[in-house]
C-alpha positions in Angstrom: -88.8 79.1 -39.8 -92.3 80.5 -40.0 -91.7 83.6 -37.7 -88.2 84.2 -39.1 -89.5 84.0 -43.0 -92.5 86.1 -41.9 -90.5 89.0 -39.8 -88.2 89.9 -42.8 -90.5 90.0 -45.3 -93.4 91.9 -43.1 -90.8 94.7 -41.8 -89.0 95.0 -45.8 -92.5 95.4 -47.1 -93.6 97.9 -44.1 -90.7 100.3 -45.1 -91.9 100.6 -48.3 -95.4 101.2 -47.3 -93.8 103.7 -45.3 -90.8 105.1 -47.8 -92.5 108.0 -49.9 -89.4 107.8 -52.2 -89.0 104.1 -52.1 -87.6 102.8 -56.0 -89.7 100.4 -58.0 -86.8 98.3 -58.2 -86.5 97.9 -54.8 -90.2 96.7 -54.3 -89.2 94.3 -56.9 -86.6 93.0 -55.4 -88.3 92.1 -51.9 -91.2 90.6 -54.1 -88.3 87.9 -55.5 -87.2 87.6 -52.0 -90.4 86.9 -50.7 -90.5 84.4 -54.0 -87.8 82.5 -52.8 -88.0 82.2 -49.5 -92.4 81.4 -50.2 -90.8 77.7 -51.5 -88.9 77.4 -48.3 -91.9 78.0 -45.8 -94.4 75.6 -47.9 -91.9 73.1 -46.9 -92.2 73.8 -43.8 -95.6 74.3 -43.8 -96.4 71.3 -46.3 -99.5 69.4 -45.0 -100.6 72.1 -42.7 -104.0 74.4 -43.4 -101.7 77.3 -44.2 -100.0 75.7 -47.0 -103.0 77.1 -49.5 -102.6 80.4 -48.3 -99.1 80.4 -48.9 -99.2 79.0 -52.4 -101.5 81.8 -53.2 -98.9 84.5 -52.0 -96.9 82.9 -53.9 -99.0 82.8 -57.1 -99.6 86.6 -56.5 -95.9 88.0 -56.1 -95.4 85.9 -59.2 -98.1 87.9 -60.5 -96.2 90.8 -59.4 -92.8 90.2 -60.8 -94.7 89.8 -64.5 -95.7 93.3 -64.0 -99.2 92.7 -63.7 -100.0 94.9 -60.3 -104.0 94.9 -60.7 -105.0 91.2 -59.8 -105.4 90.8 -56.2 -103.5 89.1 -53.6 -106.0 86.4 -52.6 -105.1 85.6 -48.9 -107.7 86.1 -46.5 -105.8 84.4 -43.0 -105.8 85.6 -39.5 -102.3 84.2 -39.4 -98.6 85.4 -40.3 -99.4 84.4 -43.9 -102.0 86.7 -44.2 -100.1 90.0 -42.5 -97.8 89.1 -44.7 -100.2 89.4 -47.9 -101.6 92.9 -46.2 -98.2 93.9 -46.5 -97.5 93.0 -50.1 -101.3 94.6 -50.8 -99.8 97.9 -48.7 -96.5 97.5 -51.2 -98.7 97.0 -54.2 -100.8 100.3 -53.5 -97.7 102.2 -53.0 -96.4 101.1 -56.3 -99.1 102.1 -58.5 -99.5 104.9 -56.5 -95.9 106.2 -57.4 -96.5 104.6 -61.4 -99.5 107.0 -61.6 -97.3 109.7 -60.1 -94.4 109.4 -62.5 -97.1 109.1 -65.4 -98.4 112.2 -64.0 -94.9 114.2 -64.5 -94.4 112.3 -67.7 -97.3 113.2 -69.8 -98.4 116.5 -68.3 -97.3 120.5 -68.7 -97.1 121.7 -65.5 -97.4 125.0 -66.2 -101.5 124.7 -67.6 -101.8 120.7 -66.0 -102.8 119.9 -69.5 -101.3 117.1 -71.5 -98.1 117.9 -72.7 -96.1 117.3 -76.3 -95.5 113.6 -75.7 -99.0 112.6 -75.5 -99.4 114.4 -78.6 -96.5 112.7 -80.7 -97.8 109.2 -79.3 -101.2 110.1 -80.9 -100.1 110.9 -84.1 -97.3 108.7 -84.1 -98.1 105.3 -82.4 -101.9 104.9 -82.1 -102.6 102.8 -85.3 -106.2 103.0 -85.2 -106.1 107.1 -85.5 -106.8 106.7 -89.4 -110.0 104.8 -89.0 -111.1 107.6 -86.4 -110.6 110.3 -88.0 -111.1 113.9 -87.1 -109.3 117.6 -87.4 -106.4 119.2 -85.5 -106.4 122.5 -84.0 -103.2 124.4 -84.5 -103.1 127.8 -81.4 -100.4 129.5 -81.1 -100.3 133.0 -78.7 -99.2 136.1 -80.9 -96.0 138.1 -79.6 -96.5 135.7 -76.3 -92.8 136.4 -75.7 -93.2 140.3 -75.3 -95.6 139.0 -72.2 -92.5 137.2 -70.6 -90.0 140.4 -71.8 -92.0 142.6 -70.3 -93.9 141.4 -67.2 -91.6 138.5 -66.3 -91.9 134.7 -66.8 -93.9 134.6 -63.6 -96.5 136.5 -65.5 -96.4 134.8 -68.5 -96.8 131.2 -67.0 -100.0 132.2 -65.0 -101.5 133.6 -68.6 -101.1 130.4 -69.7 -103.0 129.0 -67.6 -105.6 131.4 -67.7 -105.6 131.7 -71.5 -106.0 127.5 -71.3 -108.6 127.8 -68.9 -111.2 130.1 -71.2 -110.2 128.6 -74.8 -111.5 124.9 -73.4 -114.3 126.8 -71.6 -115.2 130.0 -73.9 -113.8 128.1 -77.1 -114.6 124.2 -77.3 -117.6 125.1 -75.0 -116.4 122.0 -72.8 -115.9 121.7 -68.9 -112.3 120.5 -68.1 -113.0 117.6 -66.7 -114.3 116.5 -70.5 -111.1 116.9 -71.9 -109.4 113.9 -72.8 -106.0 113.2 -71.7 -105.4 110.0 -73.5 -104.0 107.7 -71.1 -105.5 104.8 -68.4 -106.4 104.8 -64.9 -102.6 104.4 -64.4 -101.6 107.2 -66.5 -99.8 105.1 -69.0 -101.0 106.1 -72.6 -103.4 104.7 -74.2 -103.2 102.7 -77.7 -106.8 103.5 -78.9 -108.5 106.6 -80.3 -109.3 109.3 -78.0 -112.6 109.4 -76.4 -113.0 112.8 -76.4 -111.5 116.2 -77.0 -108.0 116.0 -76.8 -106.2 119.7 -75.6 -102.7 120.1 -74.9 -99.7 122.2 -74.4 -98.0 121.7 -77.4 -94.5 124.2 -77.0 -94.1 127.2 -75.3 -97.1 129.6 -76.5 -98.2 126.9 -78.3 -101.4 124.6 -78.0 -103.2 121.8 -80.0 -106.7 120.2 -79.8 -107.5 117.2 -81.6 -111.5 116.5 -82.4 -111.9 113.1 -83.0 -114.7 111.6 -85.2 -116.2 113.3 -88.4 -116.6 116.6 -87.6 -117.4 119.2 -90.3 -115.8 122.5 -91.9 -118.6 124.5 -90.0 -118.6 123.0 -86.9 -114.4 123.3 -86.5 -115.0 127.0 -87.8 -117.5 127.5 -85.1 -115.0 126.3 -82.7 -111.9 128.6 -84.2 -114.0 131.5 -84.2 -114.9 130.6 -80.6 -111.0 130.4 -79.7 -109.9 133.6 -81.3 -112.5 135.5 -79.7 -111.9 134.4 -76.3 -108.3 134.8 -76.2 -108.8 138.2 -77.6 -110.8 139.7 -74.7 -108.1 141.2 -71.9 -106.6 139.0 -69.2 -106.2 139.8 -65.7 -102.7 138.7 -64.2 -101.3 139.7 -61.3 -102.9 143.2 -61.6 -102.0 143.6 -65.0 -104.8 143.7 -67.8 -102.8 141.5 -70.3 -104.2 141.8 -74.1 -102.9 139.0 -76.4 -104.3 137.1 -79.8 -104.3 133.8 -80.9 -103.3 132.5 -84.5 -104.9 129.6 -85.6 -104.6 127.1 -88.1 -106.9 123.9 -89.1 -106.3 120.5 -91.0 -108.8 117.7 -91.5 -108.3 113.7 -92.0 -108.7 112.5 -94.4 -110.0 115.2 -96.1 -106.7 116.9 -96.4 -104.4 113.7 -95.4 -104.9 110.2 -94.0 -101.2 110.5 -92.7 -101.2 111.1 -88.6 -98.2 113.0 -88.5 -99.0 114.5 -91.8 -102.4 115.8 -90.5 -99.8 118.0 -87.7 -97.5 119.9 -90.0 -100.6 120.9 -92.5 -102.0 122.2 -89.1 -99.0 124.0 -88.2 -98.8 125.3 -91.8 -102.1 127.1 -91.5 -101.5 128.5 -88.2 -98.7 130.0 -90.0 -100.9 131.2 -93.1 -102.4 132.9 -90.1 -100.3 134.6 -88.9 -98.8 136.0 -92.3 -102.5 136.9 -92.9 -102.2 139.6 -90.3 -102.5 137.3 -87.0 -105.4 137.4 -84.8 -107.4 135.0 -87.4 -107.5 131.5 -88.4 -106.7 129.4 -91.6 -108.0 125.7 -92.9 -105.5 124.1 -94.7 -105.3 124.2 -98.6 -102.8 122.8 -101.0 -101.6 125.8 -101.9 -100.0 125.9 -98.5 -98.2 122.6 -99.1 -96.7 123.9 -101.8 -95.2 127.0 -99.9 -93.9 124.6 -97.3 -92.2 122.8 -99.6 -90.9 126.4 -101.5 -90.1 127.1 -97.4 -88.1 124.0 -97.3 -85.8 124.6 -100.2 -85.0 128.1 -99.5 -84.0 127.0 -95.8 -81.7 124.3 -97.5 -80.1 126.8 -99.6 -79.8 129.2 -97.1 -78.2 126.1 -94.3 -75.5 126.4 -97.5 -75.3 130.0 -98.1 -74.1 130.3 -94.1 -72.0 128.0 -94.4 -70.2 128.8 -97.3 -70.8 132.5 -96.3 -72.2 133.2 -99.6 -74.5 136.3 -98.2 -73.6 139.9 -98.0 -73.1 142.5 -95.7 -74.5 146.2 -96.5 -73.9 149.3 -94.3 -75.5 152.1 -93.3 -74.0 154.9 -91.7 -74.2 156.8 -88.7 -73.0 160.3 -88.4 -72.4 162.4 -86.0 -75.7 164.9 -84.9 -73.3 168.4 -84.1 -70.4 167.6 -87.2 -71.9 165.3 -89.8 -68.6 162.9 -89.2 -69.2 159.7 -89.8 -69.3 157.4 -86.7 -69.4 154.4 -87.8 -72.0 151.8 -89.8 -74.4 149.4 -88.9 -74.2 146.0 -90.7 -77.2 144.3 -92.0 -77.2 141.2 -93.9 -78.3 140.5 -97.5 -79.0 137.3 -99.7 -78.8 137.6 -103.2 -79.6 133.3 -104.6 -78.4 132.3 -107.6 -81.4 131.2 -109.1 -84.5 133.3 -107.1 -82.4 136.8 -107.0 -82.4 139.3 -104.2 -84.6 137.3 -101.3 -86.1 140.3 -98.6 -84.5 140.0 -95.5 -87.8 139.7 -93.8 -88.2 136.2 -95.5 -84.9 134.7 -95.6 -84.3 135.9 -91.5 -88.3 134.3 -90.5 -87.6 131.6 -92.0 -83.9 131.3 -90.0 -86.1 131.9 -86.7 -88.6 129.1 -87.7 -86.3 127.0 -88.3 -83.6 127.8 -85.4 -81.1 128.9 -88.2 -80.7 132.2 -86.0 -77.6 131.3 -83.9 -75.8 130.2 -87.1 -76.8 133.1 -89.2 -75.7 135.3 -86.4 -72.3 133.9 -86.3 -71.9 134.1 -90.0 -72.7 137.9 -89.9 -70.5 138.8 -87.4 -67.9 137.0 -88.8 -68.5 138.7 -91.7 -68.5 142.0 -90.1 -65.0 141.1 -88.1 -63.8 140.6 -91.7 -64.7 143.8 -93.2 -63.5 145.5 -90.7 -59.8 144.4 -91.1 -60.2 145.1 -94.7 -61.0 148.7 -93.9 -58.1 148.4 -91.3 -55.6 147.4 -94.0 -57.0 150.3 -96.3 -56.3 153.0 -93.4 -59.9 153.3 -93.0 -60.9 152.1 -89.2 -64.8 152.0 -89.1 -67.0 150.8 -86.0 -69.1 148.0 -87.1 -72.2 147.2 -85.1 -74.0 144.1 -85.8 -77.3 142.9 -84.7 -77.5 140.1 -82.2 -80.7 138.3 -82.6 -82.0 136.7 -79.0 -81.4 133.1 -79.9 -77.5 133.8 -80.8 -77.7 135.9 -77.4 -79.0 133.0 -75.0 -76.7 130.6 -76.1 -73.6 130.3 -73.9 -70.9 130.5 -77.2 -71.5 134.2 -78.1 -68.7 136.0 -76.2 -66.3 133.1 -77.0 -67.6 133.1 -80.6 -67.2 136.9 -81.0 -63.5 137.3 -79.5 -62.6 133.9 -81.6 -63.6 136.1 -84.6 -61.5 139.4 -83.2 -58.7 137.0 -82.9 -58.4 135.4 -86.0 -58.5 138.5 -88.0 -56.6 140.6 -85.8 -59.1 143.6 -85.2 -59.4 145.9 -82.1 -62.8 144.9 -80.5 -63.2 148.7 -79.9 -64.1 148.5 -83.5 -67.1 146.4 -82.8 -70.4 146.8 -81.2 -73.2 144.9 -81.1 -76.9 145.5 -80.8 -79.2 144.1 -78.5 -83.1 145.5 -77.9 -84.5 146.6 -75.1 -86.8 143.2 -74.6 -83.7 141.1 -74.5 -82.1 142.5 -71.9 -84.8 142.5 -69.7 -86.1 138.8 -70.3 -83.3 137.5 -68.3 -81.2 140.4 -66.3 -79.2 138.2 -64.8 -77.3 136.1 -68.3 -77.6 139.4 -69.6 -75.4 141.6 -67.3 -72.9 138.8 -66.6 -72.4 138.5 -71.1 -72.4 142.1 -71.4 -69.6 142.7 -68.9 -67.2 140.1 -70.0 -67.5 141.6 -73.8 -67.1 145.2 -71.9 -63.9 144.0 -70.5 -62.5 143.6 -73.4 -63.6 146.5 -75.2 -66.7 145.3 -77.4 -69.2 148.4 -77.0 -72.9 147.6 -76.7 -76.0 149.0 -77.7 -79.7 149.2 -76.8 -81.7 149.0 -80.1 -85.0 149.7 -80.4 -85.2 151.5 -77.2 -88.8 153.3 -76.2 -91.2 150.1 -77.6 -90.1 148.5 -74.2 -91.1 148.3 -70.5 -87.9 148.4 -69.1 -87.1 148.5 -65.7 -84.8 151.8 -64.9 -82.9 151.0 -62.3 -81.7 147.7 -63.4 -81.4 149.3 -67.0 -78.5 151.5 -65.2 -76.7 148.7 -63.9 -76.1 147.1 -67.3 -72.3 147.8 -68.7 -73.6 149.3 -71.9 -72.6 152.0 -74.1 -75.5 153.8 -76.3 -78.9 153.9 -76.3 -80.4 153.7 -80.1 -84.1 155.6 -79.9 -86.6 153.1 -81.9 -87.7 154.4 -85.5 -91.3 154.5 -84.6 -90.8 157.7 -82.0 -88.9 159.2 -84.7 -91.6 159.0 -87.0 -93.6 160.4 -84.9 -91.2 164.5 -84.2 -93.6 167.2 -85.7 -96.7 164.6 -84.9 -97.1 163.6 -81.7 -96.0 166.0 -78.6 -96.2 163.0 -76.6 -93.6 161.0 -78.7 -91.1 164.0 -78.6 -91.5 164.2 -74.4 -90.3 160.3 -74.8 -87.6 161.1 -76.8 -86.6 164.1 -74.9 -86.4 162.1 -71.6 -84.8 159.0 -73.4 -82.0 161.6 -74.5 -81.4 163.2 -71.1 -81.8 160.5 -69.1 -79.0 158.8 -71.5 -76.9 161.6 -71.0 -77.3 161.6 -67.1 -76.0 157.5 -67.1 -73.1 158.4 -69.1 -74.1 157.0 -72.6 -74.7 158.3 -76.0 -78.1 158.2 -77.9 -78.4 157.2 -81.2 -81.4 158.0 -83.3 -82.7 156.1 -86.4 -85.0 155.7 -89.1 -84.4 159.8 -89.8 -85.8 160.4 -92.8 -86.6 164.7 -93.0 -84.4 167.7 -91.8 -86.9 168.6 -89.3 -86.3 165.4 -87.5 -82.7 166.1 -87.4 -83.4 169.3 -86.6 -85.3 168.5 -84.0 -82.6 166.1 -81.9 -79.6 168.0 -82.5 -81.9 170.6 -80.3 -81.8 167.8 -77.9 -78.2 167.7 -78.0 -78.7 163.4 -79.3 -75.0 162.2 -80.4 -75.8 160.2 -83.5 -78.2 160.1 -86.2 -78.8 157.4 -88.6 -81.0 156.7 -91.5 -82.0 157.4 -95.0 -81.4 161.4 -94.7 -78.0 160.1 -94.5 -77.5 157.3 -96.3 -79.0 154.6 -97.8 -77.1 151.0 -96.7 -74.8 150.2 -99.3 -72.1 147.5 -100.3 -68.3 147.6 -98.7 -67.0 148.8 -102.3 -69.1 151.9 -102.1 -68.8 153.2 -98.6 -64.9 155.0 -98.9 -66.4 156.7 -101.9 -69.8 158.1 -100.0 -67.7 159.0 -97.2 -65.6 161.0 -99.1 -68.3 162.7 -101.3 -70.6 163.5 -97.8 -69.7 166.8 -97.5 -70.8 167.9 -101.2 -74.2 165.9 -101.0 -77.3 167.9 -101.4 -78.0 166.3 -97.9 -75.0 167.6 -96.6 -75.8 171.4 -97.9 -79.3 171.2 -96.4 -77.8 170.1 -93.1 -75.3 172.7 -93.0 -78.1 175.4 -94.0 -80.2 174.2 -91.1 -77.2 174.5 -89.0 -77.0 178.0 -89.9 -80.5 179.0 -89.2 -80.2 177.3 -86.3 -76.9 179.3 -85.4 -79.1 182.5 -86.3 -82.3 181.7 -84.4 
């Protein structure tokens, strides 16, 4: 009995020792085997010298089973008994060796290797004793960290992270890594007490948070911000590039501002976002006032959740003419919110609060159904107009767009040659791959598409000229710059004839003064938009601009320069 009992369990136990991918249940269950056949062999064994030995295997995979894996196995025997207990020690180390490891991938980013979002909500959610500590979070979030990724790839992006980590615990706290506190045991499992130390982690994407515990003091944690901004605000070098970025931060103190954990975590995020309103690049302490604005933040997001839904908002246009005939092309569609009770609400508010919120997708949707709409009203009146409608990147990555957008053609019966929508430069080239694949199956079916804001970009060429697009829209800011800034008309110049050589037409917008135009129909550009034209207006008003265009004072200025043009 002895050699048979002590074979299996010594060879089950030595491939576990020996499995790298072995499953904790698995180890558990050759513990209860060697738990019932321990009763079997002290039987056996009853009266002999080994019979202690064997009771205290048995004591320890007892021990075992109840999940405690730190007291030792207590069997020192030159015998079977005791190679037996090596192996269970060998089985034991393995386990906490893979607990550690899954702790490991549980509670750490591993882009930075810093502690990652859940250690953060356990702290401010679970440790009770946070409240009599006390302390002050740091709020850091990376300004326009996602033109990084657009622009030099995701590769990129993740090692600036890193980097940017690195220097903001070294150049910012002042603190060596190994100081930071990670908040959890020798096993990795998270601790229920207050943090030791410093506690530094990856909060979201381009996000971080430090938590100082203790009293610490208004000028000590402005010290520290100061510290942070600076540091991130010095160039980067990544992967040959010399990366410049900023950091917005934002500051909340318990108790002085709230002896509420989670509490203590949205004022923080609330003055990282009085930050960044303030200009970015800066930081914020937390003040009531700010409370109050979250709370005005809140309500208006509420009303606009309803406004989407009940498509309660409004569409103007703006139209875009042709450069060589002053026709009218078609209009751009762009969303307006008059409330009830607050009046006309900027665009600029209502839409960044939508993308703080992760309203985008839906407001999206509810604009280009909109837009679908329209355009079968202007069908119905024997007026077909192209509609193009923005598409904001979070409605773009999500995989209901196409289906969303020929649903919408479908229901109200319009050609989706009347439809184009606008994506910028940046979005195609975050992720070429999505991209081309949902532009081609809305080509197929005769959506056009546009590249807005083209020229703030980095874009790569060749891959821009495998993409199924149609037009090319130059951004406003080189058009503000014609009669300026020779080097913003040789951009535009090559935009225009590079454009041309692909097979695409070029839009320009944000024209504002005859010598712009005047300048791009030289260039031979197709389309012109912007207030020189027309001001975007309501659906009611559009049939009667369009047919009072060519008796506008505009229009008799245009048709001057045409002349001169003609003549010169």
């Amino acid at each position: 009995m002895s050699a048979v009992f002590t074979a299996i369990c010594a060879s089950a136990l030595t491939m576990i020792v020996a499995d790298e991918h072995s499953q904790f249940d698995l180890a558990l269950a050759l513990v209860l085997l060697g738990i019932v056949l321990v009763p079997s062999a002290i039987t056996f064994f009853a009266g002999s010298k080994l019979a202690s030995a064997i009771r205290s295997l048995r004591e320890s995979t007892e021990a075992i089973v109840a999940g405690d894996l730190d007291s030792p196995i207590d069997v020192d025997c030159a015998c079977e008994v005791g190679g037996l207990a090596d192996s269970f020690r060998a089985m034991v180390a393995r386990m906490n060796r893979n607990i550690v490891r899954m702790n490991v991938l549980a509670y750490s980013d591993p882009v930075t290797g810093l502690a990652n979002r859940a250690v953060i909500t356990h702290l401010f959610g679970s440790v009770m004793d946070l409240r009599k500590c006390g302390g002050a979070l740091v709020f850091i979030d990376l300004d326009d960290f996602k033109k990084i990724n657009d622009t030099l790839g995701h590769r990129t992006g993740d090692e600036l992270l890193r980097i940017v980590s690195n220097r903001i615990i070294r150049k910012g706290f002042g603190l060596d890594r190994s100081e930071i506190d990670d908040c959890t045991s020798a096993f990795g499992e998270l601790r229920q007490s207050c943090p030791e130390g410093v506690v530094f982690a990856r909060y979201a994407g381009d996000e971080f948070v430090a938590f100082f515990p203790g009293p610490v003091s208004r000028y000590w944690l402005e010290e520290r911000a100061r510290n942070v901004v600076e540091a991130v605000g010095n160039p980067f070098p990544v992967h040959g590039n010399n990366v410049r970025i900023s950091a917005s931060v934002g500051i909340a103190m318990m108790p002085t501002d709230t002896d509420d954990p989670e509490q203590l975590l949205s004022y923080a995020d609330l003055a990282m976002y009085a930050a960044k309103e303030a200009g970015k690049n800066c930081y914020k302490f937390f003040d009531h006032s700010l409370r109050d604005l979250a709370i005005e933040r809140s309500r208006i997001e509420e009303d606009l959740r309803i406004a989407i839904a009940e498509e309660a908002l409004t569409l103007q246009f703006q139209p875009k003419v042709d450069v060589g005939t002053m026709e009218v092309r078609g209009v751009e569609a762009l969303v307006r919110w008059h409330h009830p009770v607050r009046g006309n609400i900027p665009p600029d508010d209502f839409i960044g609060i939508a993308e703080q919120r992760g309203l985008m997708p839906e407001l999206g949707n509810c604009v280009m159904n909109m837009a679908v709409k329209q355009a079968r009203k202007w069908l119905d009146e024997g007026r077909p107009t192209r509609i193009a409608v923005n598409v904001s990147a979070a409605q773009f990555e999500r995989a209901q767009l196409v289906p969303e957008i020929l649903s919408a053609l479908e229901r109200h019966k319009v050609d989706p040659a009347l439809i184009e929508i606008e994506i910028t430069e940046t979005m195609v080239m975050s992720d070429f791959a999505r991209t081309h694949e949902r532009m081609q199956r809305l080509r197929e079916v005769g959506v056009r598409i546009s590249i807005d804001d083209f020229g703030t970009g980095f874009s790569n060429l060749s891959q821009l000229a495998r993409l199924p697009f149609s037009i090319l829209k130059i951004d406003r800011s080189l058009i503000a710059d014609i009669g300026q800034n020779p080097k913003s008309e040789a951009i535009i110049k090559a935009i225009v004839s590079m454009a041309h050589a692909l097979g695409h037409e070029v839009i320009a917008e944000g024209i504002e003064q005859v010598e712009q135009y005047a300048f791009l129909r030289r260039l031979g550009c197709d389309q012109a938009q912007g207030f020189l034209f027309g001001t975007p207006m309501l659906a009611s008003e559009f049939p009667g601009w369009v047919d009072n265009l060519g008796q506008s004072e505009v229009a008799s200025q245009l048709n001057d320069l045409k002349m001169r043009l003609a003549v010169g």
